[in-house]
N, C-alpha and C positions, 0 to 999 in steps of 0.2 A: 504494500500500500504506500504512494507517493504519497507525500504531503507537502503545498503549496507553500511559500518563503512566510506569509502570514500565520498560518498554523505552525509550522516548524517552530516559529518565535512565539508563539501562545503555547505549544509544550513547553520549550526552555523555558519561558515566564513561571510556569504551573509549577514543573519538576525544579527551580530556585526558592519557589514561595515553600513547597514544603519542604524542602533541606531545609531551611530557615525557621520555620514557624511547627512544622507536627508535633515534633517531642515537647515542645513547651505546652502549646493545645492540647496534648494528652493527656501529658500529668497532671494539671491544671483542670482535667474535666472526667475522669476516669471514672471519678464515686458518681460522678451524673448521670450519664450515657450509658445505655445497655449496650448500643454497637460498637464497644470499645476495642472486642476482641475481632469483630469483621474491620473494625478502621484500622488495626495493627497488620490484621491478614493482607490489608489490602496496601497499606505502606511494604509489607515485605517484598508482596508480588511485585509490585510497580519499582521497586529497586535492583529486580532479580533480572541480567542482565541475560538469561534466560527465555525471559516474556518477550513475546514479539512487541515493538513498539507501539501500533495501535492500543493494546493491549494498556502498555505503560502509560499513553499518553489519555488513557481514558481515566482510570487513578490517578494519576495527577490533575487530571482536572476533578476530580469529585473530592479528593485530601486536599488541595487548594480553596474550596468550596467550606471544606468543612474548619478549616484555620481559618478564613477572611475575618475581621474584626466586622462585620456588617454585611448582613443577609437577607434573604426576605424574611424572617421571623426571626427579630432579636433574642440571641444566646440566652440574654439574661434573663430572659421572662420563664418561668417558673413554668415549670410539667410540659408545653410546650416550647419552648425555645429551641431544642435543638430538633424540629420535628423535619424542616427539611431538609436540613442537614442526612439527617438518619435518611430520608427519601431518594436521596442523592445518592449518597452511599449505596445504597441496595439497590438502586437502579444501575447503575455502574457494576457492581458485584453479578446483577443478574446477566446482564451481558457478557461477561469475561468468565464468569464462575467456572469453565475447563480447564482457567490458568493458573487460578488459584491451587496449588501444589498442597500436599500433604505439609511438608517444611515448611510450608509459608505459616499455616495453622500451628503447628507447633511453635515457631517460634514467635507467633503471636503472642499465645497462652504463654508461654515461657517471660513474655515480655510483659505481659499482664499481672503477671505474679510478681514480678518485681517490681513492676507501679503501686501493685495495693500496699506490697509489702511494707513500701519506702512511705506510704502513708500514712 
């Protein structure tokens, strides 16, 4: 799958924001979010140089989505705040869900245990 000079530079943008931004958004939201261990699955896969880049570039835009400081439903609001976020995320998962590896899940969970732990 080609991708045109403007997408190409809207992945780089995507896959910068989250180097930069997911692990602080994690930690920071972990006791909140029940999709904590698909947004870890889905940060491994999309690092895994493994995944075909569509693949990558489609996680990166939904982990990009789910770090931005400003969404269509503010973070902060209670029970809902992270509702499209989570919507995003699993719309993305459902698309790519063959690439998502056994490893990726593991070292989700593995990562997840040392979020609550450090809690």
């Amino acid at each position: 799958m080609a991708f045109s000079a403007a997408e190409q530079a809207q992945i780089a943008a995507d896959e910068a924001r989250v180097r930069a931004g997911f692990w602080k958004k994690i930690k920071a939201t972990v006791a909140h979010i029940p999709f904590a261990e698909d947004a870890l699955a889905a940060y491994y896969c999309a690092f895994d140089r493994q995944t075909p880049l569509h693949v990558r570039a489609a996680l990166w835009g939904a982990l990009a989505y789910f770090i931005m400081p400003f969404d269509v439903i503010p973070d902060y609001l209670p029970v809902i705040g992270y509702t499209d976020d989570a919507a995003v995320l699993a719309m993305a998962l459902r698309l790519v869900a063959d690439h998502i590896q056994p490893e990726h899940r593991e070292a989700a969970r593995r990562a997840l245990k040392r979020l609550e732990d450090a809690a």
